[in-house]
C-alpha positions as CSV (number, residue, x, y, z in Angstrom):
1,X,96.1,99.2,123.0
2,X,96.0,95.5,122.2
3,X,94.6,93.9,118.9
4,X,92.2,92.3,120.7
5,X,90.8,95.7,122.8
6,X,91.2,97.3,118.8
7,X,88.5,94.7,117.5
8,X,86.3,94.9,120.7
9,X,86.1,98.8,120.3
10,X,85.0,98.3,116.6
11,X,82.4,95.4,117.4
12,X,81.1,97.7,120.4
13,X,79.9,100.7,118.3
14,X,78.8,98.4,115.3
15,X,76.3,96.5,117.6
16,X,75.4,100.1,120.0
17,X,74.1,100.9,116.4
18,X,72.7,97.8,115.2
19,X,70.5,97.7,118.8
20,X,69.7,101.3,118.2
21,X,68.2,100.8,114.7
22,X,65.7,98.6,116.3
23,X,66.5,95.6,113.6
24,X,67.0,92.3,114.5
25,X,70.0,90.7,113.2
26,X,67.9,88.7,110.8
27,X,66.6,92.0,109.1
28,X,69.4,94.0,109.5
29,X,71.7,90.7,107.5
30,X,68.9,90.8,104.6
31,X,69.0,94.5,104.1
32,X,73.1,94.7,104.2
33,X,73.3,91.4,101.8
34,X,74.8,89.0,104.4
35,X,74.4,86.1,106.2
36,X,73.1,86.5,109.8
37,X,75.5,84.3,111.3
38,X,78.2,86.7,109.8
39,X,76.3,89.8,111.4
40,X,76.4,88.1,114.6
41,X,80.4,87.6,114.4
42,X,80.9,91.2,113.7
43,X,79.4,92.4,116.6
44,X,80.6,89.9,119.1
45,X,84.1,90.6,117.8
46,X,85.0,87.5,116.4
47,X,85.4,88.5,113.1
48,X,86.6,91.9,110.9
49,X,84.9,92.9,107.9
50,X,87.6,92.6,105.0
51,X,85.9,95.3,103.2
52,X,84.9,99.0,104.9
53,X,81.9,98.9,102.5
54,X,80.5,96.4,104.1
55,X,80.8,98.4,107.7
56,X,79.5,101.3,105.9
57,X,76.5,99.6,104.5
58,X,75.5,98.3,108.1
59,X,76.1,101.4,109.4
60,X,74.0,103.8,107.2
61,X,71.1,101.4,107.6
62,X,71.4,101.9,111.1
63,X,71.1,105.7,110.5
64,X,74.9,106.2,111.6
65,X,75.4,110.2,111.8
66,X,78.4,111.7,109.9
67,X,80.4,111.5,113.2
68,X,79.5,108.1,113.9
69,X,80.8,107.0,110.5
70,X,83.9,108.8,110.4
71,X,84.4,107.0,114.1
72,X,83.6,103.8,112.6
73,X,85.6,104.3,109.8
74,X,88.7,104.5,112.4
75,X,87.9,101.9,114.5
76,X,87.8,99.4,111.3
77,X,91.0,100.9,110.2
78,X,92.6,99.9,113.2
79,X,90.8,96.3,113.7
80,X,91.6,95.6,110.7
81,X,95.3,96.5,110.8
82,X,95.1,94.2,114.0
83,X,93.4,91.2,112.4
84,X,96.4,91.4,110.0
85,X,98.9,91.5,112.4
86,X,97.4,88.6,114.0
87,X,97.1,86.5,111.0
88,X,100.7,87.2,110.1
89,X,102.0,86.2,113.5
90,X,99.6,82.7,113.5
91,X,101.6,82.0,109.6
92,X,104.8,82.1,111.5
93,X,105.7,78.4,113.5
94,X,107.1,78.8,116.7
95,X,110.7,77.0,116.5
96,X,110.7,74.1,118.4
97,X,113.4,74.1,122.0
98,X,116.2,72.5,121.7
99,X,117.0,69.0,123.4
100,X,120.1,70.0,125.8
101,X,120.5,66.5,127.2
102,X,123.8,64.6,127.4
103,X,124.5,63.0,124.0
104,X,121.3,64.5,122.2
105,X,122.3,66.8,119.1
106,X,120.0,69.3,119.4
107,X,119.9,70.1,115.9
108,X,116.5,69.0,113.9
109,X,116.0,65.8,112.2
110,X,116.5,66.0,108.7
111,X,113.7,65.2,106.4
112,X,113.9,61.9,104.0
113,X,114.6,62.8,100.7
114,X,111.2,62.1,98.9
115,X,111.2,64.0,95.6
116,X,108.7,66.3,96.0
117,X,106.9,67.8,93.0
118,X,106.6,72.0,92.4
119,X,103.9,73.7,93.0
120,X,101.8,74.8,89.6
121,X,101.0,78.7,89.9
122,X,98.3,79.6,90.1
123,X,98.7,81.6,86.5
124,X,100.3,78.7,85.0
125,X,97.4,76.3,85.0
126,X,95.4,75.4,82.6
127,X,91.9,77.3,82.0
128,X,88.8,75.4,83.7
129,X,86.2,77.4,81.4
130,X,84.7,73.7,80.1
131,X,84.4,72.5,83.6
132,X,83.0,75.8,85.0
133,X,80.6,75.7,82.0
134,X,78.8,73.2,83.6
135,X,78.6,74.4,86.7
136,X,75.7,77.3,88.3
137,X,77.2,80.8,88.1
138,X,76.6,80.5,91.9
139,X,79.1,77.5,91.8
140,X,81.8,79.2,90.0
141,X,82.2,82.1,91.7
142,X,83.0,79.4,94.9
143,X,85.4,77.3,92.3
144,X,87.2,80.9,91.3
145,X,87.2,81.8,95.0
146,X,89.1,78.9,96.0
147,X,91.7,78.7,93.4
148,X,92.4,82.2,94.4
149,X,92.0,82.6,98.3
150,X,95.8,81.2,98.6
151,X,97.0,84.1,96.2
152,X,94.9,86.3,98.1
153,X,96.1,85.5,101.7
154,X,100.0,86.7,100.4
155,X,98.6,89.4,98.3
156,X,96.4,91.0,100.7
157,X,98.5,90.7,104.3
158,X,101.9,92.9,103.3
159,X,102.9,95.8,104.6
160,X,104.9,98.3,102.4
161,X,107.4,100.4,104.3
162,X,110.5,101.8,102.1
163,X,112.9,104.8,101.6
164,X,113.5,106.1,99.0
165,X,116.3,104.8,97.3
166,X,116.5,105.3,93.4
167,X,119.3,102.5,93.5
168,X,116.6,100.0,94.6
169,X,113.5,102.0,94.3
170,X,111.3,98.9,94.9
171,X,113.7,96.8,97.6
172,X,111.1,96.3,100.5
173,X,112.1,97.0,104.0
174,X,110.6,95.7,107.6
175,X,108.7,98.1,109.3
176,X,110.6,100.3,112.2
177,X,110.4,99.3,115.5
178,X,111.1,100.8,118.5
179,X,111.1,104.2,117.9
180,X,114.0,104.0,115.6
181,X,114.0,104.6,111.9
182,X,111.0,105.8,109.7
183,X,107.8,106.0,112.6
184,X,105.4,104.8,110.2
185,X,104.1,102.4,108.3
186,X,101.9,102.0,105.2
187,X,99.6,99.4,104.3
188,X,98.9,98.9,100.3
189,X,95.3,97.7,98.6
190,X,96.0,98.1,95.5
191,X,92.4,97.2,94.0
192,X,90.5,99.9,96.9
193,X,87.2,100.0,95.4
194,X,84.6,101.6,98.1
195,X,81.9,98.9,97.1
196,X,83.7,95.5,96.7
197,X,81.4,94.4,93.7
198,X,83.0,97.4,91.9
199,X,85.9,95.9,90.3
200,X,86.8,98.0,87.0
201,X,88.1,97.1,83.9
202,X,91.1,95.2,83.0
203,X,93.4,94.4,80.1
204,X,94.2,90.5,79.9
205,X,96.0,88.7,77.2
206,X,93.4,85.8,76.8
207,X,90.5,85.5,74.8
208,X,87.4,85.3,76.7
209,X,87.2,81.2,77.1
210,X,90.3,81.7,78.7
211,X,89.2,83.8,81.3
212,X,87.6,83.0,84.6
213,X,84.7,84.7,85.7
214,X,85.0,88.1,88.0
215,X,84.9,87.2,91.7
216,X,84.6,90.1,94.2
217,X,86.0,92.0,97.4
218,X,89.1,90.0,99.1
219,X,89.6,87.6,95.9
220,X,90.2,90.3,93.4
221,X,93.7,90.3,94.0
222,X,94.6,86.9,93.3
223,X,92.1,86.7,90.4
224,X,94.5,89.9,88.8
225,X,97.3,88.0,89.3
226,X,96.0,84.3,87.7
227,X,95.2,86.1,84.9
228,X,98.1,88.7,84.8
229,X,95.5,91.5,84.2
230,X,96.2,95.0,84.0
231,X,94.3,98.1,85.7
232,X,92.5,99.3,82.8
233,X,91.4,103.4,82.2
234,X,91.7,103.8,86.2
235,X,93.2,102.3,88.8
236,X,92.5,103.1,92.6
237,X,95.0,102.8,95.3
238,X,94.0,103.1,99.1
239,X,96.7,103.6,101.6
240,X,96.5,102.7,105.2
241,X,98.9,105.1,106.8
242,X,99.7,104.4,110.7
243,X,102.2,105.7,112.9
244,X,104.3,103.2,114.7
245,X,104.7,105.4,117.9
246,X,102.5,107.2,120.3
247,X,103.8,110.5,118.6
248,X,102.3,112.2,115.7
249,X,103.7,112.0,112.5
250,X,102.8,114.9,109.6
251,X,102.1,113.5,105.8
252,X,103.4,117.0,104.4
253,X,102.9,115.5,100.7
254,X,102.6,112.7,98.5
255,X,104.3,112.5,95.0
256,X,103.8,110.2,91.8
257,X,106.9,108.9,89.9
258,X,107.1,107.2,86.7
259,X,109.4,104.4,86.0
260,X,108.1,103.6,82.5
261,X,105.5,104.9,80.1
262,X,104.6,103.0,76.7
263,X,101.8,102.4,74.0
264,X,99.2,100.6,75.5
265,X,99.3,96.7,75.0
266,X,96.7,95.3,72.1
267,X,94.7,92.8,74.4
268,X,91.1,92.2,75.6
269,X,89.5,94.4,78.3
270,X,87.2,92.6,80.6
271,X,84.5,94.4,82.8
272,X,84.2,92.9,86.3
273,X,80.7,92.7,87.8
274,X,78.4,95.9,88.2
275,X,76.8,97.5,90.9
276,X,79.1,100.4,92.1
277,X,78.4,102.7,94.8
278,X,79.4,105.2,97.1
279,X,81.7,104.8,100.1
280,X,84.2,106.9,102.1
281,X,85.0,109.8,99.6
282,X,87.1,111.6,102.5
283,X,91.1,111.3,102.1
284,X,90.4,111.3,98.5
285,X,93.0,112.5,95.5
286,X,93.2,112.1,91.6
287,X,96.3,111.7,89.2
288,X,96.6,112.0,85.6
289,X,99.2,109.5,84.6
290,X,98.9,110.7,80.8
291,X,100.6,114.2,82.2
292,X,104.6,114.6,81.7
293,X,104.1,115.0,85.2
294,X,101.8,113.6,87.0
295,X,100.7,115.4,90.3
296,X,98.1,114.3,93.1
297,X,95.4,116.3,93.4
298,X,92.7,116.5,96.2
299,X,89.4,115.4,94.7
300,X,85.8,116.5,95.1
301,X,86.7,119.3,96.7
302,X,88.7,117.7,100.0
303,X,91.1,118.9,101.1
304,X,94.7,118.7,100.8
305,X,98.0,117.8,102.9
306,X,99.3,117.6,105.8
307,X,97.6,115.1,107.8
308,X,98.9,113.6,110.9
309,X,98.6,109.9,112.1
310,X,99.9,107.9,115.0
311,X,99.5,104.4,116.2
312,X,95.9,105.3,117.8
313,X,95.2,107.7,114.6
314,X,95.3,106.5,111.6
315,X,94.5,107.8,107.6
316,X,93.4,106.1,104.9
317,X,94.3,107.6,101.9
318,X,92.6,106.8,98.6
319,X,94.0,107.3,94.9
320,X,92.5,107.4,91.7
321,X,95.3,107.4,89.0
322,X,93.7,107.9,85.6
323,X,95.3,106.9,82.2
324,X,93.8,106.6,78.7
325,X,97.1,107.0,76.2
326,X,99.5,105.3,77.9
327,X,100.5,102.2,79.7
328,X,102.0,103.5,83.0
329,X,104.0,101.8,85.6
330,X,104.9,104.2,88.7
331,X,104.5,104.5,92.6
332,X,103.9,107.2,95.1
333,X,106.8,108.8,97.1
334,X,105.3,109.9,100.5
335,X,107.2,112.5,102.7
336,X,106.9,112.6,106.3
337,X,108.2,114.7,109.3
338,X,108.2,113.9,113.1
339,X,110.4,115.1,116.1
340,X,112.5,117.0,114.0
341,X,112.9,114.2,111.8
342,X,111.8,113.9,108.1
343,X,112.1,111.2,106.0
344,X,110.1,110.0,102.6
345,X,108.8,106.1,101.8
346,X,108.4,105.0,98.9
347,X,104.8,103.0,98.3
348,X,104.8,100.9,96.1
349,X,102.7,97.5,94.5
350,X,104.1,95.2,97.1
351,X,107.6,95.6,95.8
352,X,106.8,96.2,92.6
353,X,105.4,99.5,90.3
354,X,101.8,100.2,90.1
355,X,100.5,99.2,86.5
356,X,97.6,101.4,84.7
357,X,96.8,101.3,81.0
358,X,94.2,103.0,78.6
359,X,92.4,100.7,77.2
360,X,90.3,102.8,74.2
361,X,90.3,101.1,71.0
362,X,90.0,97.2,72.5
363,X,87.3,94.6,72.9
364,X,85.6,95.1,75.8
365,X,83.8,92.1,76.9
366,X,81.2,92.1,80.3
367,X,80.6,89.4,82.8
368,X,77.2,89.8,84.1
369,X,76.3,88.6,87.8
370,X,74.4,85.8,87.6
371,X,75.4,85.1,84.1
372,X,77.4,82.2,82.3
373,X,80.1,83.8,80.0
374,X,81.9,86.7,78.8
375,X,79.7,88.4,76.1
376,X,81.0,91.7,74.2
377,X,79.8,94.8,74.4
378,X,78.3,96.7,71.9
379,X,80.0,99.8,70.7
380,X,83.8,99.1,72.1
């Protein structure tokens, strides 16, 4: 199946409910917080939800059975993949034929040499707290959103797909093709909240003018890396496992490795906005990264490995590593079997370790929506 025929399935059932909830687009935008010019999008297929809580929302207000949802759930998984993939292949420019005639050289025109000056990143720059303080909170969030969305688009579009190697434990590798080598692939969110206005805490080493207020779903990732912050008291991890192939391939188990443990860092902890709420809690697991050895445990009572996946199938698996002791960098070794053929892939922070920290003991300062600065909390 096509990317597009993947994003018309998903905009099918999403507008069989919407016309089945008897809202019109207008009331169904207001009651799911969006804009009905988005709404519209979604169903006609020309646009993915980033975030499955948005789906969700939309879909329990159309009074989605358990069924449907788990079927929605899918179809996102797989438009959303496909969206990717799309987006990845528009990044790369097709290379230009090459001018056979007599006497041409066919190789390309070198550029002048115009000094061009580096790029500032993005974490380098200089703090815009006093010209954000004079703007509406509405209008920073829009300022902090674009200074990210660059960050974002890298952060948010890579696929991790890696053996196991301790020699290079963090070396990424392109995805198999062809039937040949590992048949799936894994797709890393490092920041998988169910509700994107539920963004945790995090450790930064700034004071609080130096900070930028919390943005929200898609720009959370490049906001963490601006600011260098770290996952603070939890950290959860959802994983997009597809197969690569028409056959099925069997998760038998996932494990957590530590590369490094330490004392906590002494820096601020910053709360990102409120309003948390339920989501997909299927595919589920916890981890204590305090343990001498952390294990992966099913939460809530779901259950546990194997699960299978294929291209037409996928998972998404969702981990909650705790920590409240320790500063923990480590990754998830998942181990695989198909055809007779087994394997293991090592998931990692987009070639780099996972980072969660406990954070009890520090200033906690909160960012409320709506508000105008960082403010501490009473009793941190």
């Amino acid at each position: 199946m096509g990317a597009a025929e993947e994003i018309a399935e998903f905009a099918a059932l999403l507008s069989e409910l919407k016309q089945r909830s008897g809202l019109s687009y207008e009331g169904l935008a207001k009651r799911a917080h969006m804009s009905t010019s988005t709404l519209h999008r979604y169903c006609r297929g020309d646009g993915v939800p980033a975030d499955y809580a948005a789906v969700s929302r939309l879909a329990r207000l159309c009074g989605a059975t358990p069924d449907e949802l788990v079927e929605l759930h899918r179809r996102w998984v797989l438009a959303d993949a496909a969206r990717e993939r799309g987006r990845r292949a528009a990044a790369v420019p097709a290379p230009e034929p090459a001018d056979d005639r007599p006497g041409t050289d066919p190789r390309p025109a070198q550029p002048p040499s115009t000094p061009v000056a580096p790029p500032v990143p993005v974490a380098d720059q200089p703090p815009e707290e006093a010209a954000v303080g004079r703007r509406t909170a509405r209008g920073r969030w829009a300022l902090v959103a674009a200074a990210v969305a660059a960050v974002v688009a890298v952060a948010t579009a890579l696929t991790v797909d890696q053996d196991a190697d301790p020699s290079t434990p963090f070396a990424a590798k392109a995805p198999a093709q062809d039937g040949a080598g590992t048949p799936l692939t894994v797709s890393t969110r490092t920041y998988g909240w169910d509700d994107p206005q539920c963004e945790g805490k995090y450790l930064i080493d700034r004071p609080p003018a130096e900070v930028a207020p919390p943005v929200m779903g898609q720009y959370l990732p490049g906001w963490v890396t601006a600011h260098r912050a770290v996952a603070a008291d939890e950290q959860r991890v959802a994983l997009t496992v597809q197969g690569t192939g028409d056959e099925t391939v069997v998760i038998e188990s996932m494990h957590v490795g530590v590369v490094d443990a330490s004392p906590p860092p002494t820096w601020n902890a910053y709360l990102g906005s409120s309003g948390c709420g339920g989501g997909v809690e299927t595919r589920s697991f916890d981890t204590d990264l305090d343990a001498g050895h952390p294990v992966i445990r099913p939460k809530a009572g779901q259950r546990g490995f194997p699960y299978k996946v294929s291209r037409s199938d996928p998972e998404v698996l969702y981990i909650t590593a705790h920590a409240d002791t320790r500063d923990v960098k480590w990754y998830v070794d998942l181990e695989w079997n198909s055809g007779g053929r087994q394997g293991t892939l090592r998931i990692s922070d987009h070639g780099t370790p996972f980072r969660t920290s406990g954070s009890r003991g520090r200033p906690v300062y909160e960012y409320l929506l709506g508000g105008t600065h960082w403010y501490r909390t009473a009793g941190d």
